[in-house]
C-alpha angles and dihedrals in degrees: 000000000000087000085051094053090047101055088050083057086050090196090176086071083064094075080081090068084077080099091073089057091059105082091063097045095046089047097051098247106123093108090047094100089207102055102042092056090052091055096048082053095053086037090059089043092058091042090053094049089045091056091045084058092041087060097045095052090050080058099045093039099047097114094051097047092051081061087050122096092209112024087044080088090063109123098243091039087051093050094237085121129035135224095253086049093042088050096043079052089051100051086044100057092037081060101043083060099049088044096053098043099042096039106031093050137076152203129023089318099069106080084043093059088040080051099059092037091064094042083051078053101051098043095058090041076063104039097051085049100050130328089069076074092077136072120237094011089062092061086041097056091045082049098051090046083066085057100051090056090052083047093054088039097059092041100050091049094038088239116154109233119234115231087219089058097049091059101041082051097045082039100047093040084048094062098037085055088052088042083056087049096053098067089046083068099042096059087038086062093040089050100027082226114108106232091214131037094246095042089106092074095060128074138167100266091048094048102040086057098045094053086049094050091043096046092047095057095042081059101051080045087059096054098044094056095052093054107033112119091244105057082041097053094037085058096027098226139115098202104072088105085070092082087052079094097061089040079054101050087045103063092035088065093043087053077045097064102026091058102026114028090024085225097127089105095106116027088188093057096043089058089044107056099015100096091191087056094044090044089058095037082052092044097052098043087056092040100046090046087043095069093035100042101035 
């Protein structure tokens, strides 16, 4: 029982809240005690609503995952937990969240990032009911949940966004949701049945481009934020360009797998077993503090 708790929780998703985290690496505060301690705690307060959505769309999507090979094995589709425990799941970690973020933070700041959390809510409660249905908005709502926990991130640690940070993350996340797509079409055209309702809208051609397109633009992002006069002047440093290199070979191996190998269904997944994938994302990140930190 407790596994199967467990996998409705999905705490290895989690590992997406790293976006929260963000605001306070990019803005040179990880060593501001203060403010690192009030991003873990927004970062614990959006792990504890994802997994309340998490839970909501295993209830509402029951019928559908019993008709999936693989997420026939899902603990309410299987049947190892059941919808009122699903639901009582659901309320707890709602109000872990809501516990941890109104109660752990401090200052002006607190009611703001409360605030987002429950538009974040809202908006997957949403997204699990209906908008997941069509085509395009569906990638574009995933893609705007990342933003809202940059947004969290920088409120709850005081940090100021740069524009140049909300639109590599709207833009990356962006990609990675078309990537997700993508496999979804691939097994639509190997079974001849859509895995999701709005699957249908989708095809190769459309996706491939607009990874590519996606992709394109989160790289030229990339570059402007690493040269524009303000992000040079706040770290005092020319040579952030430099990590352009590890972002490029990133998304060359996820359009890698996504084209080649058709493993792109679970970005999570992919980060967490591909070593070539782990070794970039590691690279850049010692790289990148290295220049700002040192």
């Amino acid at each position: 029982m407790i596994g199967a708790i467990v996998r409705i929780l999905r705490p290895k998703q989690w590992v997406k809240n790293v976006f929260v985290l963000l605001p306070v690496f990019f803005g040179g505060s990880l060593t501001h005690w203060d403010s690192l301690w009030a991003a873990l705690v927004a970062f614990f307060a959006f792990s504890f609503i994802a997994s309340s959505v998490y839970c909501f769309n295993d209830i509402i999507d029951v019928e559908a995952d019993r008709r999936h090979p693989v997420k026939c094995h899902r603990p309410v589709a299987s049947g190892e937990v059941s919808k009122a425990q699903a639901y009582g799941l659901m309320a707890l970690m709602f109000l872990l969240s809501m516990l941890a973020s109104g109660f752990l933070l401090s200052g002006s700041s607190r009611l703001t990032v409360v605030g987002v959390i429950l538009l974040y809510y809202v908006l997957n409660i949403g997204y699990c009911a209906w908008f997941k249905r069509y085509a395009i908005v569906d990638v574009v709502i995933i893609a705007f949940g990342f933003v809202l926990r940059l947004l969290a991130g920088g409120l709850a640690a005081h940090v100021e966004l740069s524009k140049w940070i909300v639109l590599m993350t709207f833009l990356l996340t962006l990609f990675l949701s078309f990537a997700k797509r993508r496999d979804d079409v691939v097994r639509m055209e190997q079974t001849g049945e859509a895995p999701r309702k709005n699957t249908s809208r989708y095809n190769l051609t459309f996706i491939n481009q607009a990874i590519t397109i996606t992709g394109s633009v989160t790289l030229v992002c990339y570059i402007m934020y690493t040269v524009s006069p303000e992000v040079t002047a706040r770290f005092n440093t020319q040579y952030l360009y430099l990590t352009t290199v590890f972002v490029l070979l990133g998304l060359l191996r996820y359009i890698q797998l996504s084209v080649v190998d058709n493993r792109s269904g679970d970005p999570t997944k992919a980060l967490l077993c591909d070593r070539f994938l782990q070794a970039v994302v590691l690279l850049w990140a010692l790289a990148f503090a290295a220049i700002i930190y040192l």
